[in-house]
Legacy VTK file of the C-alpha trace (Angstrom):
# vtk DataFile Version 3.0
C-alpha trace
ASCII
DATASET POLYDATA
POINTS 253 float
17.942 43.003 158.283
19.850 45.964 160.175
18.419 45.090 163.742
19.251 41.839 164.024
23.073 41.758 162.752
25.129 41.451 165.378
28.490 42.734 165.843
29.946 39.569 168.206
31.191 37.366 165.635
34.712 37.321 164.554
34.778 34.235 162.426
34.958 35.545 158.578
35.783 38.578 157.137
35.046 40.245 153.208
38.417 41.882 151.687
37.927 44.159 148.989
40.935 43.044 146.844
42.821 44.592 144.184
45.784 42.062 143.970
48.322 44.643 145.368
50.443 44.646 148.009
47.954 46.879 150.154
45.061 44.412 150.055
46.935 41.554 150.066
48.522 42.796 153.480
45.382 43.771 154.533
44.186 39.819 153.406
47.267 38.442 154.859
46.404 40.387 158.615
43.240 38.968 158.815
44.352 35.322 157.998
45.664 35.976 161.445
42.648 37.621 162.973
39.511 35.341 160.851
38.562 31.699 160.588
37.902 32.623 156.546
38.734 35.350 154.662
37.041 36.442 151.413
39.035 38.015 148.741
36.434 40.174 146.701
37.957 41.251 143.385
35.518 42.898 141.742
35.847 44.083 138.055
33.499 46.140 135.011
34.432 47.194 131.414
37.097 49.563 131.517
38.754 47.511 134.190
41.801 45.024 133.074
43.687 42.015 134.152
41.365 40.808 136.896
42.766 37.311 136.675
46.354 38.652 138.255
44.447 38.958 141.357
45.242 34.950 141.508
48.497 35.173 142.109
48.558 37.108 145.293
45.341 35.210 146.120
47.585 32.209 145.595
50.154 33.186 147.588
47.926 33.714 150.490
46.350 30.541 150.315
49.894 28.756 150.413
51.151 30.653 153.612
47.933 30.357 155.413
46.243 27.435 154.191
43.608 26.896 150.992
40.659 26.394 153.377
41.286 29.934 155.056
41.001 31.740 151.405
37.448 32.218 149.485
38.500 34.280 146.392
35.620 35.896 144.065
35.741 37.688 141.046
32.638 39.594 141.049
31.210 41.758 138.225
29.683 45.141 139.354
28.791 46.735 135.877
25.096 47.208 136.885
25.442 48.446 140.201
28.125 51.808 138.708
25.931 52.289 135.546
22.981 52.556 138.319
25.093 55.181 140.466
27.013 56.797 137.922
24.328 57.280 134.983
21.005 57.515 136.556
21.168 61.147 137.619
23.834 61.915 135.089
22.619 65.097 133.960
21.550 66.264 137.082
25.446 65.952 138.364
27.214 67.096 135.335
25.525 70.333 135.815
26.084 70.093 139.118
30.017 68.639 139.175
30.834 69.756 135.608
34.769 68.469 135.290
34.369 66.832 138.842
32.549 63.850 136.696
35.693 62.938 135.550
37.391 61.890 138.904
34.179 61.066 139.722
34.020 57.919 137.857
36.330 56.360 140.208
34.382 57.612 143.067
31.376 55.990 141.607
33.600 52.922 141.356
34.131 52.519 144.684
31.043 53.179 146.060
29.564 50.882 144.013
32.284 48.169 144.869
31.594 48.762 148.515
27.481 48.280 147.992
28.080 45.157 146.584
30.385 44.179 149.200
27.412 44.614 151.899
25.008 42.658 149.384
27.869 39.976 149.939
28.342 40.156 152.937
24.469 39.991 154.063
24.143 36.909 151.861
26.608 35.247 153.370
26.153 36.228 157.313
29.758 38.226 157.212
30.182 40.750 159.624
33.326 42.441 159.037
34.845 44.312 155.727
38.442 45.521 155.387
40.149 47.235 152.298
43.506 48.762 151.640
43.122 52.376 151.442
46.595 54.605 152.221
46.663 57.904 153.206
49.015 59.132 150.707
46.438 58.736 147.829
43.853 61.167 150.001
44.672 64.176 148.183
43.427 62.013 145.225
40.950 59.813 146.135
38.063 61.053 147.922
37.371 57.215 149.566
41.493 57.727 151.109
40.451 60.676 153.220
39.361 60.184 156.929
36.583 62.106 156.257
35.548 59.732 153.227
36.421 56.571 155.462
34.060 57.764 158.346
31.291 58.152 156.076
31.683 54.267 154.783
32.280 53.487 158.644
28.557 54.802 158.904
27.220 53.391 156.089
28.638 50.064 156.529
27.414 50.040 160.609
23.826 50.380 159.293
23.422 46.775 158.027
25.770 45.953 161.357
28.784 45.218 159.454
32.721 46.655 160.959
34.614 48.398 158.602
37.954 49.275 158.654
41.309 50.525 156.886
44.270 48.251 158.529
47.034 49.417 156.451
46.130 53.158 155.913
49.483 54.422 157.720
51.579 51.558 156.418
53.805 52.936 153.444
55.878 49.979 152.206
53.233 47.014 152.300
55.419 45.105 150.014
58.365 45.088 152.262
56.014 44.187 155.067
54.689 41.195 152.715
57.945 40.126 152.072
58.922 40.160 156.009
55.665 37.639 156.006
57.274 35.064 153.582
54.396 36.163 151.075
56.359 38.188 148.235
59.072 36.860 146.642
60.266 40.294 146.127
60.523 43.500 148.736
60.264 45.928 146.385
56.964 45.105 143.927
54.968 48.961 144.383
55.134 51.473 142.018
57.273 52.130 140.081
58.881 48.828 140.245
55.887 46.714 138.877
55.995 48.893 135.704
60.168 48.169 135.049
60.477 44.566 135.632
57.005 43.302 134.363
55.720 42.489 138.137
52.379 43.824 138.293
50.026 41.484 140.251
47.252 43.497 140.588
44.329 44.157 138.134
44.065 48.526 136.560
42.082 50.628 134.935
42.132 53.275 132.546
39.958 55.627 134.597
42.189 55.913 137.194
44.922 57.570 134.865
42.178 60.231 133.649
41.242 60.604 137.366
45.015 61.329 137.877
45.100 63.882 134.915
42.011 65.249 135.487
42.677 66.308 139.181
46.651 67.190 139.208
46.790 68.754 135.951
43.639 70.959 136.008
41.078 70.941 138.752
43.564 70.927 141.545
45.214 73.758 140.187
42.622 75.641 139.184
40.227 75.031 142.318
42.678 74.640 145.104
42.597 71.355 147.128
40.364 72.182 149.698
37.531 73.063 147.436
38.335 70.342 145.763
38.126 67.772 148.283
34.525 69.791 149.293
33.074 69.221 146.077
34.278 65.399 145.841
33.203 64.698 149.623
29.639 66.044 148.603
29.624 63.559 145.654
30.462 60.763 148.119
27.745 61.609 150.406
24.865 61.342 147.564
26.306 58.003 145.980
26.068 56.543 149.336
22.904 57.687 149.948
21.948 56.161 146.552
23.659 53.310 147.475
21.588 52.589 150.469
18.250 52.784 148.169
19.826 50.213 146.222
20.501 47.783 149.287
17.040 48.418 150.799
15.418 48.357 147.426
17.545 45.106 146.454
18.302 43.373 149.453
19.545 39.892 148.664
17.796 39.755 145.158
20.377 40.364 142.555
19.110 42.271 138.884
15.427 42.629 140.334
LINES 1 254
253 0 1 2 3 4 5 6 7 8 9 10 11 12 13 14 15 16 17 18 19 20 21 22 23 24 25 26 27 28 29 30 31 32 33 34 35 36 37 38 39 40 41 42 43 44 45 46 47 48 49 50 51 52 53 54 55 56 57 58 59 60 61 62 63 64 65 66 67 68 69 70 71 72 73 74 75 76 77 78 79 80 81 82 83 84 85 86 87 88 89 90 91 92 93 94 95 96 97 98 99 100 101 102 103 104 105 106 107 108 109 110 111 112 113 114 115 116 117 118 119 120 121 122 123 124 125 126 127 128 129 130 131 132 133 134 135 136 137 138 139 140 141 142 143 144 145 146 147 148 149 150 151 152 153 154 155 156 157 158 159 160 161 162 163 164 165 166 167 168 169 170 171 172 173 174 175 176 177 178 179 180 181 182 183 184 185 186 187 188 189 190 191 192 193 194 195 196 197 198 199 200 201 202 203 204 205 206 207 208 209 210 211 212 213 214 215 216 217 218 219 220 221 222 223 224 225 226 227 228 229 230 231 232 233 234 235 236 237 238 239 240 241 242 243 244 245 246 247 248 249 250 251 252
């Protein structure tokens, strides 16, 4: 599976996508770059208002045509149960209040392991997502450090990642430059005041907020912070991988 994937074909390309202006930048650059792009939305309890994700997928497939666009909404419940509860007791002793921010860390890793299942399946060799680098202090997947370690997990099954818009800050002023937003200014706050918001949320990621800027940030410091959430990463990859090899192509086996 790993050995024989080669890295020479640029015809189609996986998008992990949110329905926000970053991925759907990130979507919109690669309608430029890819024959086909493929909009993976994925979603789990907890997680709300997948189905906005259509209207930025939408808007893509208008500007750039609807055979350039495969959009999926993809449930990964399974895969973050697997990651996040199998050796739950081993990490809450180990993480204590780190399990809190670490359910969106579990999120994403487990978003990303189903992106390489997809991605195998279908003979794609490239994966882009939207991470900035002004969530880093927040997110452990934002940090370079946390983006090199996907960059090595994702070249073992021979597939390119990368981050296109991670020192872009206004990607909704760049999408309306493109013709693709109606409106320049659709980011945060301004999604919340005028009704807007075109991009699916979850709950977690307010407790992740919380949880992090109002206690363990403060009370650890941010470098032993990002330490102990780096070391998290690491071992849900690592799990991830057993999954993949374990797995393969064989979904709930």
């Amino acid at each position: 599976m790993k050995e024989g994937y080669a890295m020479n074909k640029k015809d189609e390309v996986s998008v992990l996508f949110s329905g926000g202006s970053d991925s759907t930048l990130v979507a919109a650059l690669m309608c430029e770059q890819f024959e086909k792009v493929h909009l993976l939305t994925f979603f789990r309890s907890g997680m709300h208002f997948a189905e906005k994700t259509k209207v930025n997928a939408g808007r893509l497939a208008k500007r750039f045509g609807k055979d350039k666009i495969i959009h999926r909404l993809i449930s990964f419940e399974e895969s973050f149960m697997r990651l996040y509860y199998e050796k739950y007791l081993v990490d809450a002793m180990k993480y204590r209040m780190y399990m809190i921010p670490n359910v969106c860390t579990t999120c994403q890793i487990a978003m990303h392991m189903e992106t390489v299942l997809y991605n195998i399946e279908n003979d794609i060799h490239f994966v882009r997502d939207g991470y900035k680098r002004e969530k880093r202090h927040i997110y452990t997947c934002m940090t370079e450090e946390g983006i090199e370690e996907l960059r090595k997990f994702y070249r073992e099954y021979g597939i390119d990642h990368q981050s296109p818009v991670y020192n872009i800050v206004r990607t909704d002023w760049m999408l309306f430059e493109m013709g693709i937003s109606p409106q320049k200014n659709v980011k945060f706050p301004h999604e919340w005041g005028d009704g807007s918001g075109i991009q699916q949320d979850c709950a977690a990621g307010a407790l992740t907020n919380m949880a992090l800027m109002g206690c363990l940030l403060p009370l650890h410091g941010r470098d032993v912070s990002k330490r102990v959430q780096l070391k998290y990463w690491k071992e849900k990859i690592e799990m991830a991988k057993v999954y993949i090899n374990t797995f393969s192509t064989k979904r709930g086996t």
